[in-house]
N, C-alpha and C positions, 0 to 999 in steps of 0.2 A: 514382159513383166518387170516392174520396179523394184528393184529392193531400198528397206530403208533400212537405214544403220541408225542404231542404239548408241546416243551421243554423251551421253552421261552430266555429271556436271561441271565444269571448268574449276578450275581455281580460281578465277576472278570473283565467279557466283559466291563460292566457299568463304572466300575474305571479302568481302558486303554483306553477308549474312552475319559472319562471327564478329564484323565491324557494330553489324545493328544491334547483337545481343548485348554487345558491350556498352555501347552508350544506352540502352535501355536500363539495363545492372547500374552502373554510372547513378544515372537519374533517380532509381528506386530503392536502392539499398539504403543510403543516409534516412532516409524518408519512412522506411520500416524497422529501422532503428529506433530513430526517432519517436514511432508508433508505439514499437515496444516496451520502451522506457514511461513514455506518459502513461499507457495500461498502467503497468508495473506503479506508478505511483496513485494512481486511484484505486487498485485493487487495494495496496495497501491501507489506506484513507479508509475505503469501505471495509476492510477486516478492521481495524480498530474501530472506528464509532459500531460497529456490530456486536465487539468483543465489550465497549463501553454501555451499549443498550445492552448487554443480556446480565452484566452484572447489576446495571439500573432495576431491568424488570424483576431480575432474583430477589433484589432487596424489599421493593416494593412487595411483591408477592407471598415475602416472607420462607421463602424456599429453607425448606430446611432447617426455619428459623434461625436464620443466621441473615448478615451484611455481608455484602461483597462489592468489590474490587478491581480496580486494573493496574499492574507493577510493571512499570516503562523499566526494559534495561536496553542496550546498546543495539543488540539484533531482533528483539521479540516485545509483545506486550501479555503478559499472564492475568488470567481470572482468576482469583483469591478468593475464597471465603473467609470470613472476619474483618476485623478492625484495621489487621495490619497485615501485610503480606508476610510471609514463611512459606519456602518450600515444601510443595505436595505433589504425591503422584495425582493426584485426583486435581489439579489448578487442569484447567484448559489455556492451552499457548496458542499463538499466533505468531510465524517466522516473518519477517521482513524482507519481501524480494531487496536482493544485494547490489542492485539500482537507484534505490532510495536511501537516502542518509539516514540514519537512524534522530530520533527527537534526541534522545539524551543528550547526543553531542551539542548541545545548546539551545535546539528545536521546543523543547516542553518545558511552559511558564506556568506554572501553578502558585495559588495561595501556598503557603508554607514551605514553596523551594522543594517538594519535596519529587516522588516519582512517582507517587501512588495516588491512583483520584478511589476514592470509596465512597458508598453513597450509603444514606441514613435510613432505618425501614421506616416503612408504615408513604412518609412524603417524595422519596429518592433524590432529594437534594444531598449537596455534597459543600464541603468546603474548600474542598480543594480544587476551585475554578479557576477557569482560567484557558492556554490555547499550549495546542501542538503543531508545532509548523515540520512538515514533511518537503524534503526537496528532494529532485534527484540530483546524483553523483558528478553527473555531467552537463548539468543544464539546473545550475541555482535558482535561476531566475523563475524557474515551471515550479511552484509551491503547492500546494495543501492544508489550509489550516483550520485544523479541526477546534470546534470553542464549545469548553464545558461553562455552562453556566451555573449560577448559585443554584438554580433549582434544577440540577438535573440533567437539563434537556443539553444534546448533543446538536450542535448544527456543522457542518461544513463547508467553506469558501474555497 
């Protein structure tokens, strides 16, 4: 009768396997970084022209009979009702993943220099057109830029 012995795995096996994980890791990390960060700048992109159309449709709609708003500051963009932005518990915010550069720092070119796009009731035209360029932190060159036009409409490049 034969016996067989139970050889287990070499060391050699052990470093060629944690060799292969390593250059796999190597190759895939940059790369899901990478991934990360471009999300992180579209999701951004799509929360604001979101946050830009529901204060468009509010106005048009007459919600509450009131005008509303969006107030660009450094980390967030706010929904306002009224004319001009003022702090309210009731504004809806939207944070800025901390990937993306924020517009203030030079990014949001509006009529009037100002931070606020408001839109008009009854037509949703605003005056305050114009573009907001979003980039990320680490890679300037991967932009975003969102263009209000005179009348309203939101597009995205």
């Amino acid at each position: 009768m034969k016996t067989i012995k139970n050889r287990g795995i070499s060391l050699m096996e052990i470093i060629v396997i944690i060799g292969i994980i390593a250059i796999i890791s190597v190759i895939t990390v940059p790369k899901l970084a990478d991934f990360q960060q471009q999300q992180a700048l579209n999701n951004t992109s799509e929360d604001i022209v979101s946050l830009l159309n529901e204060a468009r449709n509010s106005t048009i709609s007459s919600k509450n009979s009131n005008t509303y708003g969006v107030h660009f500051q450094t980390d967030k963009a706010i929904l306002f009702a009224g004319t001009s932005y003022s702090s309210s518990p009731s504004n809806k915010q939207i944070d800025f993943d901390s990937a993306v550069i924020s517009p203030i720092t030079g990014g949001i070119n509006l009529s009037g220099n100002g931070s606020d796009v408001v839109f008009e009731r009854i037509t949703g035209e605003t005056t305050q057109n114009g573009t907001i360029v979003l980039e990320l932190v680490k890679h300037t060159d991967k932009q975003k830029i969102i263009t209000i036009n005179l009348t309203g409409v939101i597009d995205v490049n």
